[in-house]
N, C-alpha and C positions, 0 to 999 in steps of 0.2 A: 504494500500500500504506500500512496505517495506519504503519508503524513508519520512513515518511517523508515524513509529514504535519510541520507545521512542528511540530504539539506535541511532536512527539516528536527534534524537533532540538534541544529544549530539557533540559538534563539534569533540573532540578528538575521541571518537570513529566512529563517521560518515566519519571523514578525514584518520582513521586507516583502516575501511572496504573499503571503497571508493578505497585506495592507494593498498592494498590487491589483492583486486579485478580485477585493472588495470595489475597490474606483474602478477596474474596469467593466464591474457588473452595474455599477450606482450611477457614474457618471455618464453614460449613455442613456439611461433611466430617467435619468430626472428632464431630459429632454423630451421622453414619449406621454404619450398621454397618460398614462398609467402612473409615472412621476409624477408629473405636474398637477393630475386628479388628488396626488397625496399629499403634497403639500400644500394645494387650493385649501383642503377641507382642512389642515391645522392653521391657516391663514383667518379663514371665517371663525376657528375656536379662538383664537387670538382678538378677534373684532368683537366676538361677544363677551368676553373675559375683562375686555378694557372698560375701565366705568365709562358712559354714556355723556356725551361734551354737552355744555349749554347750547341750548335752540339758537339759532344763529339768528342776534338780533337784527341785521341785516335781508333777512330774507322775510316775504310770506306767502305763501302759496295759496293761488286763488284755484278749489278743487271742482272740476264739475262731475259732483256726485249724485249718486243716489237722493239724498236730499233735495238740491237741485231740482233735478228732475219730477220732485214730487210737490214742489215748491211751486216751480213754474207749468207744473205738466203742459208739457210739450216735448216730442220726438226728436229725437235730432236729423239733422242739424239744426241749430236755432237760427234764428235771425240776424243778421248781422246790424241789425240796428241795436238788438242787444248787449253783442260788443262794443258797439261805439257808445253804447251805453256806459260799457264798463269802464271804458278807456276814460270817458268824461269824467265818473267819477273818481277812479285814482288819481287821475292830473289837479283835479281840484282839491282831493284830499293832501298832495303835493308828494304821492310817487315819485321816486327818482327816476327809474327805471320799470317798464311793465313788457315784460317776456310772454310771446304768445307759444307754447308747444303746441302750436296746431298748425296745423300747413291748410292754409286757404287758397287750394292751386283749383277749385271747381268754382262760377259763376255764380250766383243767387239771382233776385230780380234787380234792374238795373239800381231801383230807389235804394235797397236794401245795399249794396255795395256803396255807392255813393256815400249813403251816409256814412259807413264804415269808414270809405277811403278818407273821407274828410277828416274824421275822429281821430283816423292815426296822425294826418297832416299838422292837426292844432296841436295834439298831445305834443310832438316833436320829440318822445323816448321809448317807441315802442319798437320792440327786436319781433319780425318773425321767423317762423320756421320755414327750414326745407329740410328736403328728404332724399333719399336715393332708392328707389327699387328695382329690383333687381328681377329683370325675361330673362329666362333660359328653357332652350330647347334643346333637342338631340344633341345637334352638335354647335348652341352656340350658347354665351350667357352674354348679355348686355344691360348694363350699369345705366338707370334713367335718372336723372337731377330732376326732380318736382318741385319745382319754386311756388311762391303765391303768383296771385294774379298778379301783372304789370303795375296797375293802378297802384295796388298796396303795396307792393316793392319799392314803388316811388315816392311813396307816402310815409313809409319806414323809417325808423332812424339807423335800420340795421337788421342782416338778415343771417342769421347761421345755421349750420346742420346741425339739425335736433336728432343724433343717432344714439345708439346707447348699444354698446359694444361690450355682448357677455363674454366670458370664456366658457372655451370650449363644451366646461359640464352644466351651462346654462346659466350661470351666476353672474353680478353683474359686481365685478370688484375693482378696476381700472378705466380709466378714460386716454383721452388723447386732444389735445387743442386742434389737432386738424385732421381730418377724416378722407380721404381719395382728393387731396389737392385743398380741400376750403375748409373755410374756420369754424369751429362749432360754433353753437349756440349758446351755449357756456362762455366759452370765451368774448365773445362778441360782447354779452349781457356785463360779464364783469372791467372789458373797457370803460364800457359808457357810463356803468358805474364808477371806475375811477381811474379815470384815462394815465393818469403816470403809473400804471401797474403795469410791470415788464411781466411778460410772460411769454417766454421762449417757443418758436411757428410748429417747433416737433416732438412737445413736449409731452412726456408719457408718465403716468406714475398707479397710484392706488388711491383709490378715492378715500380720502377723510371723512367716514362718515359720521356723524355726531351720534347717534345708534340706529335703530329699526323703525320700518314704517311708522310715519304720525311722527317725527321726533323733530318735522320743520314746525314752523306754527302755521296752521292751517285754518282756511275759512271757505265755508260754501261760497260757488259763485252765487246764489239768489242772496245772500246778506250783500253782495257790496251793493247791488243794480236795486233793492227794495228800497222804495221811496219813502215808506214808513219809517223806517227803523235801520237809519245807515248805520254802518260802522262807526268807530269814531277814526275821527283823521290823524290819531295818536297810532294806530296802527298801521296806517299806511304811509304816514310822510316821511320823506326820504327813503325808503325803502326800496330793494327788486322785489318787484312784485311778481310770479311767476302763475301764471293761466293753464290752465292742461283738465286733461280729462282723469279722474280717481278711482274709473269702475273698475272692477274685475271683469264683468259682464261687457262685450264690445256694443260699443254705440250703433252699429250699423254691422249685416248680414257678412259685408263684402271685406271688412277689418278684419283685423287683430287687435284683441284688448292692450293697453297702453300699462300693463302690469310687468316685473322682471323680478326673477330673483333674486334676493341678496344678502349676504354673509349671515345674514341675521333671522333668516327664512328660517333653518334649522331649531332655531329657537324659540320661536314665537307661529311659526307656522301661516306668516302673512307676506305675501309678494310685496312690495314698493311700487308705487306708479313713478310715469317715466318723467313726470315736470318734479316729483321731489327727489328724484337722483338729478335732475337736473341743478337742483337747488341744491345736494349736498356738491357736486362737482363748482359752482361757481362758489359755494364757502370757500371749500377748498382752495381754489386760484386766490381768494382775496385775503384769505388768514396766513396764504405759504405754506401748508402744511401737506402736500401732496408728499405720498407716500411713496417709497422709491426701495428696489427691491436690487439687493446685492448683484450687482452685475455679472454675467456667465463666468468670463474666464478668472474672479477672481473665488468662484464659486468652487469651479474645479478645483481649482490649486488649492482649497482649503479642504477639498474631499483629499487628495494625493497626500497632503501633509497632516492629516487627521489619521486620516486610515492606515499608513505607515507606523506614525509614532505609535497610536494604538496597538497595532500589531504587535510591537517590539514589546510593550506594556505586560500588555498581556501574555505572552511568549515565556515571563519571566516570572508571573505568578501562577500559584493555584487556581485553579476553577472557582474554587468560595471567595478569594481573594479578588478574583477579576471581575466575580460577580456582582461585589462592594462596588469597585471601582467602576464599572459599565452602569450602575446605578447611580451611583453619584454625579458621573461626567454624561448620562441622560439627563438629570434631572436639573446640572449646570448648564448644559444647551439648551434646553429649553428655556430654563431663566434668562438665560442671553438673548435668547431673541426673541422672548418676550417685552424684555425691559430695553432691547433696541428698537421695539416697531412701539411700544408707548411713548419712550422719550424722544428717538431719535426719528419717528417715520422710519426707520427702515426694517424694509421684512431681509431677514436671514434664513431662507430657509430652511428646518431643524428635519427633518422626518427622515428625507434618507440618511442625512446625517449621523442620525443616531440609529438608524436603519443598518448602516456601515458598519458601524463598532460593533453594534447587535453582531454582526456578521464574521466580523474579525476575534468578538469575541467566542462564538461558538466554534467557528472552526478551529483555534485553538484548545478551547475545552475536547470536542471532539477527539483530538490528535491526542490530548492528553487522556483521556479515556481510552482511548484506541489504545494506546501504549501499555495502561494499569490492563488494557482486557487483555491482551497479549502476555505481560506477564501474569496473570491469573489463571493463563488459559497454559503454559510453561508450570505453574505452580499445582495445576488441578491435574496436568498431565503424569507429571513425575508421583503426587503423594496417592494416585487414583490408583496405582497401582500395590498400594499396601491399604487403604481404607476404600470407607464406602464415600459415593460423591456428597453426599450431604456432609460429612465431618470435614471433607475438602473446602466446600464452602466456607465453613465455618471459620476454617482457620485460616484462607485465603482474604474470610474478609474480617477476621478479629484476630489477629495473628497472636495478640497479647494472650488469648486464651492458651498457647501451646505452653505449660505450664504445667508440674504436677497440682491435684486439687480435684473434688467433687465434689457434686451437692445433691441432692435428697430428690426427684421427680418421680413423678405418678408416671407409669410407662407399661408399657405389653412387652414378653419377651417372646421368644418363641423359640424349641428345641425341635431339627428333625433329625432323622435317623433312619438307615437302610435297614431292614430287619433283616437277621443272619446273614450282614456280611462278613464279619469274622471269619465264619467257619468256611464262606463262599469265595472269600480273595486267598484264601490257601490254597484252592484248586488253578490261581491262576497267574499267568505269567506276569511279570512286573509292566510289562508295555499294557494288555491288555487290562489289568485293572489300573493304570492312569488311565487309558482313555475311556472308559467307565465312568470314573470317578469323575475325570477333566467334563466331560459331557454333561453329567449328571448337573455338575455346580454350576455350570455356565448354567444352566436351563433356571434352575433354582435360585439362583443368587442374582439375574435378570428380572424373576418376579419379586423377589422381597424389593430390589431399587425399585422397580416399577409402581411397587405401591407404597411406594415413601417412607420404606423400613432403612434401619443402620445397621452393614452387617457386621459383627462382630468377630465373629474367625470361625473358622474350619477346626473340629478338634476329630480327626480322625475322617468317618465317612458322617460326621454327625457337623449341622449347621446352628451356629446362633444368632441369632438376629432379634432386635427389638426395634419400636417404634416409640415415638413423643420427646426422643431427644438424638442428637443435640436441637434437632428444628423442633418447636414446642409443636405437638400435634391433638388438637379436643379429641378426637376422632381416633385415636391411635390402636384403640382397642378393635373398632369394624377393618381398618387398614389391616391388620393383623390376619384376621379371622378371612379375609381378601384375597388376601397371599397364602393362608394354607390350602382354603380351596382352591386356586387356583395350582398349585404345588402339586395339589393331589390329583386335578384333570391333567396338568402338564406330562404326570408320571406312563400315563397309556402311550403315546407314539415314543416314548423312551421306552418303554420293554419291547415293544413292537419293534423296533430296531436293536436292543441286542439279543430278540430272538431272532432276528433276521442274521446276524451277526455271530450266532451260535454263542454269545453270551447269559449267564445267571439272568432270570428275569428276576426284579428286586421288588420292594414292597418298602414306600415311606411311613415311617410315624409321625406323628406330626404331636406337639403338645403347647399350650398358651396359656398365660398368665399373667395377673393387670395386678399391680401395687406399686409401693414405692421404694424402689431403689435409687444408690448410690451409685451415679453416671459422671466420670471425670475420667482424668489422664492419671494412669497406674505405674508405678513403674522406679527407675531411680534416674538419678537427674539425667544423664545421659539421654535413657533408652527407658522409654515408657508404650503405654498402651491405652489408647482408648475404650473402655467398657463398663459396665454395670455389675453390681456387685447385690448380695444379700438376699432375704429368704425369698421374694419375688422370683430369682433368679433362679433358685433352687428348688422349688415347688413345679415352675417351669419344667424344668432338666427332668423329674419326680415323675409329671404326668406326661410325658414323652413316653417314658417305661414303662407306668401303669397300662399302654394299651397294648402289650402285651399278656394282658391279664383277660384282657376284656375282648381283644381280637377285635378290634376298631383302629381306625385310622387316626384321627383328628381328635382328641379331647382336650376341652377346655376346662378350666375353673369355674367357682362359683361367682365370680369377683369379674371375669370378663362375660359372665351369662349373662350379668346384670346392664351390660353396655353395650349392647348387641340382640337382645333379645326379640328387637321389637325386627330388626332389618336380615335377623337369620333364625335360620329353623334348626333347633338343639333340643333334644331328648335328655332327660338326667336320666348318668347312667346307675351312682352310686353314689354312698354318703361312704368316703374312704380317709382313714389315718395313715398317713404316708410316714415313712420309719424317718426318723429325725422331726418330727413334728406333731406337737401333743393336741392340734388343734384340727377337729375334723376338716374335709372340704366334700364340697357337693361337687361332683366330678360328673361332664355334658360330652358328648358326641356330637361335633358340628357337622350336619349333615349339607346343608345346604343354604340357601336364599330362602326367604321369608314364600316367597311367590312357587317356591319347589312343593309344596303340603302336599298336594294332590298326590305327591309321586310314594306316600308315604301312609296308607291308608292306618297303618298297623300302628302310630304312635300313640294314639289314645288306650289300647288295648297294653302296650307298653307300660303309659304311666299309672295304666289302673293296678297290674302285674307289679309293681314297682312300690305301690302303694303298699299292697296285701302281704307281700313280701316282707317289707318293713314292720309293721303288723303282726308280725308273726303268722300271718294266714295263710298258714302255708300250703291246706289243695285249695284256697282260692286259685294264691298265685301260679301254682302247679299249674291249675286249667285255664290260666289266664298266658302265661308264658305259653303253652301250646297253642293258643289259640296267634298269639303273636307267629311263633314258627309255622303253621298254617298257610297265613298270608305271607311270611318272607322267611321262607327256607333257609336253615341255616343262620338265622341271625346270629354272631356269637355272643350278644351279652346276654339274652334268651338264653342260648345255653350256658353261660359261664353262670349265671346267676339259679337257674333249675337246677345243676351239678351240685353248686352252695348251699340250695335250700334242700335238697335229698340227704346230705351230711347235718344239719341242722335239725329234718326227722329224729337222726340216731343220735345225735348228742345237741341239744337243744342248746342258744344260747341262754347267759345270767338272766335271773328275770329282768334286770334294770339294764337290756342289752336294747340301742336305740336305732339301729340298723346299721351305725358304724363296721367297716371290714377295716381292718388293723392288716395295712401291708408291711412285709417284711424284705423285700427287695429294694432297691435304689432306684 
């Protein structure tokens, strides 16, 4: 892998490729739409994050809304004696300045213009609009300049393009003082409002907006032109007064509504109409505060020289360490260009930026991971061949645990055993009983891992294995009981092949037991041993042997009956005293899965024989045991136990005998 090639064992040049790497993925990015969509959308969280400027006392927008129209009911378009209405009264209220964002490029009747044209002539300060739109066919698109009528044009104090130029994902965050050759509308308006304001012919930035829709001061158009009840002229003298349409809904079939998105959309959930970004763009030209975004190539060089140092930064720490540091030096970026688009107007775009580092720092954690998994995966290899893989974990990932020491866990153990291999590995050559044995334990020591047991060691042709440690397991006692059944189906296509093989066909015991033993590293300093110790372990060993008595495969305890009961099918065989232990146990035959019953009609006939037995009743159990070998021929605890109770005719136990059998074997 590259990220353990020698370059990259070198910090300086791992943190050079790394940083490299990052700007050639970012800095081509931030030019596609996909960049640009990502740092638009933290540019709008930036605008909504900045407190809200005062309403620019300079401006007031005259809105023909909703209101309006319910005011004056009447359709549009209005009358243009209406306007010239308008126009009379702002002049008289002593408007400086009155901006129309309407393009009056269609005729009305002649009285109806006239008067209009006249109203603009007296006024002598009103701006109107024009417009561009734009035919295209198959193969051609052509650009149309829609001016007003002549009349008004020459009646005008001034005429500019009222465009409103979104980016790309619809949003309306930047202007420009001139549009395919001529001067906005904006600009024009804020001339005439104060002619020695320089204002550069190709000047481009981010519009200042003071916040979200409604944050100019606004007034219906029916309040100025109502004769009842003007306004007061405290609001409009001196003032750009700016005219435009406030609907959402378009005035006419053949439009589009004068509404646009803007930074603040997200927030509030209301488009802007297009005369109050008009109104926020000429604050902007007249406050100076146009908003100006770090220019390309100084942009990159700061991606090259970010992403680099980074690299090397990171190269040199930990993962937890880098992790500090890639949060802190996010959360400094962004306060920087934060506190440069508040104070300074200027936007620094942060997103891939700290998109970058993101990037410089994972790929380093990665390589650094790469590297720990490569040596754990060297570590798991070498100790996998003397333990089980879970103890390799263990110590691969808490190495301080390799240690002499134990401690005290509730655990399942599990003993098996070939039945008469002793007397059967006599008859046979040394080669063919390893590959016996080699076969055998791969087959067996595959399912104990497989179901999440630790194997313990091999002592002869006999297996120990437990479960619930060192990985803590609730469940350790069904895992157990998992693996013997499976142990014991496993054992058929094994005999079946060394009787193919003209080998001993063998017979497993299997025996389990759930308490708590003493599980740690045994041994002396040197040269120790991972295992489990004490009666748990012993009892185990105990009932592995006892199913030589009983002629059964599988027996458990009373202590894993209790854990298992409900998800597997076990018959009690015996209430037995095993020699080293003064305390009875209830000793089960695990036949199978809970969902197996069916296959077993004869167990109730069992535990009734098992009862009667105990009981002392003994031609109950007599004809209850028969009735058991009836249905399954040959049971042997049926017969080990009928054998028992025929001896018990002839010498009967104590009277205070409680059906305990007192074994004297190991």
């Amino acid at each position: 892998m590259l990220c353990f090639s020698k370059a990259f064992q070198n910090p300086w040049l791992r943190g050079l490729i790394l940083g490299l790497l990052a700007f050639w993925l970012l800095a081509p990015l931030s030019f596609l739409p996909l960049g640009k969509f990502l740092e638009n959308r933290a540019l709008d969280f930036y605008y909504q994050l900045r407190p809200f400027q005062p309403s620019a006392a300079d401006l007031l927008v005259v809105g023909i809304d909703e209101p309006s129209f319910q005011e004056l009911r009447r359709t549009w378009p209005w009358p243009r004696s209406w306007h010239a209405r308008l126009v009379n009264r702002l002049k008289a209220a002593g408007a400086k300045v009155v901006v129309f964002d309407i393009v009056f490029a269609e005729p009305s009747t002649p009285e109806e213009d006239r008067e209009f044209a006249a109203a603009l002539q007296a006024a002598g300060n009103v701006v109107l609009a024009t417009t561009i739109e734009v035919a295209e066919g198959p193969r051609f698109r052509r650009q149309i300049l829609v001016r007003p009528l002549p009349e008004f044009e020459a009646a005008a104090r001034g005429v500019g393009l009222a465009l409103v130029t979104p980016d790309p994902d619809g949003v309306v965050r930047r202007f420009s003082t001139s549009l395919a050759g001529r001067e906005t509308l904006a600009v024009t308006a804020a001339r005439l409002f104060k002619p020695d304001l320089e204002i550069p012919p190709s000047l481009t930035g981010l519009i200042n907006f003071a916040g979200p829709a409604h944050s100019l001061q606004i007034v219906s158009y029916y309040q100025v032109i109502d004769p009842d009840y003007p306004l007061p002229a405290s609001w409009l003298q001196g003032k750009i007064v700016l005219v435009g349409r406030m609907l959402e809904a378009n005035v006419s079939p053949q439009g589009q509504a004068d509404m646009f998105y803007t930074p603040f959309f997200s927030l509030d959930g209301h488009p802007m109409a297009g005369v109050e970004i008009q109104g926020h763009i000429i604050n902007t030209l007249l406050q100076n505060t146009c908003g100006h975004t770090l220019p390309d190539n100084l942009r990159v060089f700061l991606y090259l020289f970010w992403f680099v140092v980074a690299g090397y930064g990171f190269s040199r720490l930990s993962p937890l360490s880098g992790l500090a540091v890639l949060i802190l030096s996010s959360i400094l970026f962004f306060g920087v260009a934060l506190s440069l688009f508040w104070q300074q107007c200027l936007w620094l775009p942060p997103v891939l930026l700290v998109a970058g580092l993101v990037l410089v720092y994972g790929s380093n954690a990665l390589c650094h991971y790469a590297q720990a998994a490569k040596d754990k995966r060297w570590l798991r290899q070498a100790f996998s061949r003397y333990v089980s893989s879970s103890l390799v974990e263990i110590i691969s990932s808490h190495p301080e645990q390799l240690r002499l020491g134990g401690e005290e866990v509730e655990l399942t153990v599990l003993f098996s055993d070939l039945a008469g291999f002793t007397t059967i590995s006599e008859g046979l050559t040394p080669e063919k009983l390893i590959l016996l044995l080699n076969e055998y334990f791969t087959t067996m020591t595959d399912i104990i891992l497989e179901c999440r047991g630790t194997l313990d060691k091999y002592i002869g042709d006999a297996i120990m294995a437990f479960w619930g440690a060192p990985l803590s397991l609730p469940n350790h006692a069904a895992l157990a009981c998992e693996a013997a059944l499976a142990m014991r189906e496993a054992l058929g296509p094994l005999q079946e092949g060394w009787r193919e093989q003209g080998l001993p066909v063998l017979e497993v015991r299997i025996g389990l037991h759930t308490g708590p033993a003493i599980v740690g590293n045994v041994g002396s300093r040197d040269r120790f041993n991972y295992t489990v110790m004490g009666d748990t372990v012993n009892l185990a060993s105990r009932l592995e042997g006892v199913n030589k008595i009983y002629g059964t495969k599988i027996l458990i305890s009373d202590a894993t009956f209790g854990q298992v009961q409900t998800d597997f099918l076990c018959r009690e065989v015996d209430l037995v005293q095993v020699k080293g232990r003064l305390q009875p146990v209830a000793i089960y035959e695990l036949l199978g899965h809970r969902e197996d019953r069916p296959r077993f009609p004869w167990l109730a006939s069992f535990a009734a024989a098992l009862a009667a037995y105990r009981q002392g009743q003994w031609e109950q159990a007599d004809r209850l045991f028969q009735e058991v070998l009836a249905q399954h021929p040959g049971d042997p605890p049926s017969l080990c136990l009928l054998h028992r109770l025929q001896n018990y005719r002839q010498q009967p136990p104590s009277p205070n005998w409680q059906g305990v059998y007192k074994l004297d074997i190991k």
